[in-house]
N, C-alpha and C positions, 0 to 999 in steps of 0.2 A: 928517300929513306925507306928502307924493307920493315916491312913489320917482323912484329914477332908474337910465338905464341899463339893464342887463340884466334887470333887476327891472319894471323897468316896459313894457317888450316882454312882457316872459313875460305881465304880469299882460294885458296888451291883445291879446294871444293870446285865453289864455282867455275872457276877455269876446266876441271872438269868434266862439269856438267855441261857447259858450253860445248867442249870437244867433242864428248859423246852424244852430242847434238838429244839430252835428257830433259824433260818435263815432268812438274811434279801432277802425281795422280792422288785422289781424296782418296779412301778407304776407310769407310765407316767399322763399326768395334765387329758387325759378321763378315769384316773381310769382302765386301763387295762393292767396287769401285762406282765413285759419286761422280764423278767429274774429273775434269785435268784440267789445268793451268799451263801456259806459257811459261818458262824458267825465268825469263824478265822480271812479270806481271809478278810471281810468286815471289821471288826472290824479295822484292820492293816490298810487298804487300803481308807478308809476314814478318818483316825486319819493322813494319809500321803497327802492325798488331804484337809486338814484345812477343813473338814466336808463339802466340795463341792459337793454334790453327782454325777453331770454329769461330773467332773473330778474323781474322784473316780470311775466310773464304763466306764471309758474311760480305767484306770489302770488295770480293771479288763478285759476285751476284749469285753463292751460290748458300742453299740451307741444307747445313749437314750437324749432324746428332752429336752430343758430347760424345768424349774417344774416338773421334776419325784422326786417322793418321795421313799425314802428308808422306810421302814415297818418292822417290825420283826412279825414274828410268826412260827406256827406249820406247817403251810399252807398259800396259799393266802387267801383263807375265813378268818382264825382267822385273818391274819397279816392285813384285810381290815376292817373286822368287827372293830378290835380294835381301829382302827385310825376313824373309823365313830362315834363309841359311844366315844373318843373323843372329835373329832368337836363337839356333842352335847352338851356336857357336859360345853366345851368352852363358847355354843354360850348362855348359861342360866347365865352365871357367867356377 
């Protein structure tokens, strides 16, 4: 049975983030990356932390400040770039 809805975004996410062979990266609130995670490891490890990310990357052995941001990309440039052109994109709508 196919999911539907929220479920089936998410699941088309991670496929992907698989494809583009993408890892999430930490980014603390000045933008300057803490860490990176495995797409697996994160994937599990925030879906067990209810999308907490400073719980989440406590799970994973890392201490990062309230407002870090979890990011996905190829690198920290794309995984930043992305999230900036983003916010733009947000802030026009």
């Amino acid at each position: 049975m196919k999911r539907k809805g929220p479920a089936r975004r998410r699941d088309e996410q991670r496929w992907e983030r698989e494809r583009h062979d993408e890892h999430a990266f930490l980014f603390g609130p000045d933008e300057r990356c803490l860490g990176k995670v495995e797409r697996d490891e994160w994937d599990f490890t925030i879906s067990m932390a209810g999308g907490n990310v400073v719980e989440a990357a406590k799970q994973v052995g890392l201490e990062v400040p309230r407002g870090t941001r979890a990011l996905w990309g190829r690198s920290q440039d794309a995984a930043l770039g992305a999230y900036r052109g983003w916010m733009k994109r947000r802030a026009r709508k």
